[in-house]
Steps between C-alpha positions, in 0.01 A plus 500: 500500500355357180541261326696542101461330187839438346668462170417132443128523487557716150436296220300271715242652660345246714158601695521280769577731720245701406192279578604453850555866603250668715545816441536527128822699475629314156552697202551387168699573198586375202706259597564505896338589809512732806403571832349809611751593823189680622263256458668194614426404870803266532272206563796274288249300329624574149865420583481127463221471224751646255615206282825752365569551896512894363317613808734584821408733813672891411721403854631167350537597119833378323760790489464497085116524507487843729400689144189303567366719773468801325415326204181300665375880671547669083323240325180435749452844446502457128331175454166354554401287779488126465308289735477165296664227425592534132712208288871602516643621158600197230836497533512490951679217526772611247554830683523354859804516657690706211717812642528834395098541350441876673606572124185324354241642784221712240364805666 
């Protein structure tokens, strides 16, 4: 199992998770993240680096965040590959937290 980025790391976009993954299986957008289900190795580093706490093992995912699945495998595909930490977007702290933001996620 992999592990997801969900709906609370759009409009954020923090990279933390990014510099401590050994694989490289982040993917970035305009404004939010994925992981590669292929690429990740389940090692769990990234899960607790995330300041938004967007990052959950596919097994454990919250029953409203299940879109998320799918939605990390479309966009890795898609996107380029990130493998830096990069400053989060302006307005972060604003965004984290706030509910229903899947309809502000830029592909």
């Amino acid at each position: 199992m992999a592990f997801v980025v969900t709906e609370n790391c759009i409009k954020c976009k923090y990279t933390d998770c990014v510099e401590v993954c050994p694989v490289d299986c982040f993917y970035e957008g305009p404004n939010f993240l994925v992981i590669h289900p292929d690429e990740c190795i389940d090692c769990a580093l990234c899960e607790p680096e995330c300041p938004a706490e967007a990052i959950f093992e596919e097994d454990d995912l919250p029953s409203d965040q299940k879109q998320f699945i799918e939605l990390n495998a479309e966009l890795a595909e898609k996107w380029p590959n990130i493998s830096e930490k990069k400053d989060p977007l302006p307005d972060a702290t604003e965004w984290d937290g706030k509910s229903d933001k899947l309809k502000h996620l830029e592909k």
